[in-house]
C-alpha positions in Angstrom: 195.4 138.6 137.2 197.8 141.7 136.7 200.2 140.3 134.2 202.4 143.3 135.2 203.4 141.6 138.6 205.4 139.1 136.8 208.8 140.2 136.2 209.9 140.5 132.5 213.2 140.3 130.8 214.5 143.6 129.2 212.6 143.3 125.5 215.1 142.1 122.9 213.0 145.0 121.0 214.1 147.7 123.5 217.9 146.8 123.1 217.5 147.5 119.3 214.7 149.7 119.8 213.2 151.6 117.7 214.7 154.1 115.7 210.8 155.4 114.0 211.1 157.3 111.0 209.8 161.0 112.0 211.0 164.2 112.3 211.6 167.2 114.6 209.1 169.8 115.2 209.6 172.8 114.0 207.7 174.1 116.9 210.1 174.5 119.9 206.4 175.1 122.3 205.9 171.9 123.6 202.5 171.2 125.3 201.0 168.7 127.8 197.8 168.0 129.4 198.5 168.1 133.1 197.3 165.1 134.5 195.2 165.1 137.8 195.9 162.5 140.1 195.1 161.9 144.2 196.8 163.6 146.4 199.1 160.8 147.1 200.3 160.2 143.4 200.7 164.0 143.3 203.2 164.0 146.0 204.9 161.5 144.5 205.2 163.6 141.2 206.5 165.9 142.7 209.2 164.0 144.1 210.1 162.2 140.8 210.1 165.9 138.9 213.2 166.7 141.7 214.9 163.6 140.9 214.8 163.9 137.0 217.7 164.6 135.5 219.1 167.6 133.1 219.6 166.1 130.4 218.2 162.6 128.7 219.5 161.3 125.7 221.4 164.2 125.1 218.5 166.6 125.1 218.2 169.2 127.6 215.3 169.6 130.1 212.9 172.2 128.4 209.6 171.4 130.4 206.3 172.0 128.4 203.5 174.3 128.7 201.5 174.8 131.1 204.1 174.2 133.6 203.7 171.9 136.2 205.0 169.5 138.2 203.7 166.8 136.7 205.1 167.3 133.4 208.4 167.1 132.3 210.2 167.4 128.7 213.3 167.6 126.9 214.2 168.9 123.5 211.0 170.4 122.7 208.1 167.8 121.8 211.2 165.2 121.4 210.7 163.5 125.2 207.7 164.2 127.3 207.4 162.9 130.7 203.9 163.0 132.0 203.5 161.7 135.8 200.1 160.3 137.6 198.5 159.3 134.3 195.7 156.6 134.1 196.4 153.4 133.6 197.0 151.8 130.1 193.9 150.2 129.1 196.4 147.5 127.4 197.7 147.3 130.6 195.1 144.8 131.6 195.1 143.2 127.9 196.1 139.2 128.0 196.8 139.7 124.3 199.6 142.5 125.1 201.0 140.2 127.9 201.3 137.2 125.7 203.0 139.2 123.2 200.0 138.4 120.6 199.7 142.6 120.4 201.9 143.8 117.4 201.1 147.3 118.9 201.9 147.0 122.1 204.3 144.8 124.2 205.9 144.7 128.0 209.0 145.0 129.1 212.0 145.9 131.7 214.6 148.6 131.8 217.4 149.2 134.3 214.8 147.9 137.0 211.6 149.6 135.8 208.9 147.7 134.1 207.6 149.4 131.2 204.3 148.7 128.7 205.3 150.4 124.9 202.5 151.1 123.2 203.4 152.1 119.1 200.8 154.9 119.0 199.0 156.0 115.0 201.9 158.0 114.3 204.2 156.0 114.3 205.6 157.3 117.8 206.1 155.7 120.9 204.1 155.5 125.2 206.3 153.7 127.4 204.3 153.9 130.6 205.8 152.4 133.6 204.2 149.3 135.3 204.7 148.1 138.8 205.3 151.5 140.3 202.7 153.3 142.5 201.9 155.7 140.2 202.1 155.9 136.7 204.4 157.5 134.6 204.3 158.0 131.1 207.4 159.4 128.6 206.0 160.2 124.6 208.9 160.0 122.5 208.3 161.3 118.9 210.9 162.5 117.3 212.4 159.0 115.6 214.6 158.4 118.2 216.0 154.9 119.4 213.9 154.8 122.7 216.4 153.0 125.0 219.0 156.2 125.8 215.5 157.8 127.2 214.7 154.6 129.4 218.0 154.3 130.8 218.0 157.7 131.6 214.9 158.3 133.1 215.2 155.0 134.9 217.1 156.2 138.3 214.8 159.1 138.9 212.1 156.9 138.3 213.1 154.1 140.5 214.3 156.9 143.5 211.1 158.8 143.0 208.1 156.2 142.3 208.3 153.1 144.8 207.7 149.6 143.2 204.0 148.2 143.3 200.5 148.6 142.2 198.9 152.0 141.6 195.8 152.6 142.8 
């Protein structure tokens, strides 16, 4: 059973969320590896790329290298936005679903399910759930993660109907 079609509450953890020690790169190149997804994800990429907005979190959209439509970034390294991305492998995990995962845990946003994964660094993958492709936003530099969810979440929702990716 996918315990990502259950609805859950918006994460006490994402309302205080995470302000991670880190800092800023001093390397304003941000990079990406492109994802490669069907043609029918693609499309749908390419829709959510029109729909993302200018700014999030008070950064300004400053898309990584190589560009693409599939990729999206503001404020250097600080957000990237990759779309049509594999699926989680803790997606599938009963441990992350029960909340037994220190590491990882589910959660809701403004109307978009999301699975945060804290990566080795100390950094954050929210990677959406319930959405017919998957899209996931790297946030690195410290930041308290919920100004990026909220604003992502509109494009997201217009963009990348509700459901199960393939």
């Amino acid at each position: 059973m996918n315990s990502f079609r259950h609805r859950h509450a918006v994460l006490p953890a994402l309302a205080v969320l995470i302000t991670v020690a880190g800092c800023s790169s001093a390397d304003d190149d941000a990079s990406a590896a492109v994802p490669s997804p069907d043609a029918k994800v693609t499309e749908l990429c390419q829709n959510l790329d029109k729909a993302l907005p200018a700014t999030v979190d008070g950064e300004s959209r400053d898309d990584p290298e190589p560009a693409s439509a599939l990729t999206a970034g503001w404020g250097g390294e600080a957000i990237i936005l990759r779309c049509g991305v594999e699926r989680p492998p803790k997606m599938a995990d009963p441990k992350v679903a029960d909340g037994h995962d220190p590491d990882a845990m589910p959660g809701g946003v403004n109307g978009v399910d999301w699975l945060m994964e804290k990566q080795d660094d100390d950094t954050y993958r929210f990677t959406t759930a319930n959405r017919e492709a998957y899209v996931e936003i790297s946030v690195t530099d410290g930041r308290d993660s919920t100004g990026v969810l909220i604003d992502l979440a509109p494009g997201i929702k217009k963009a990348i109907p509700e459901g199960i990716a393939s």
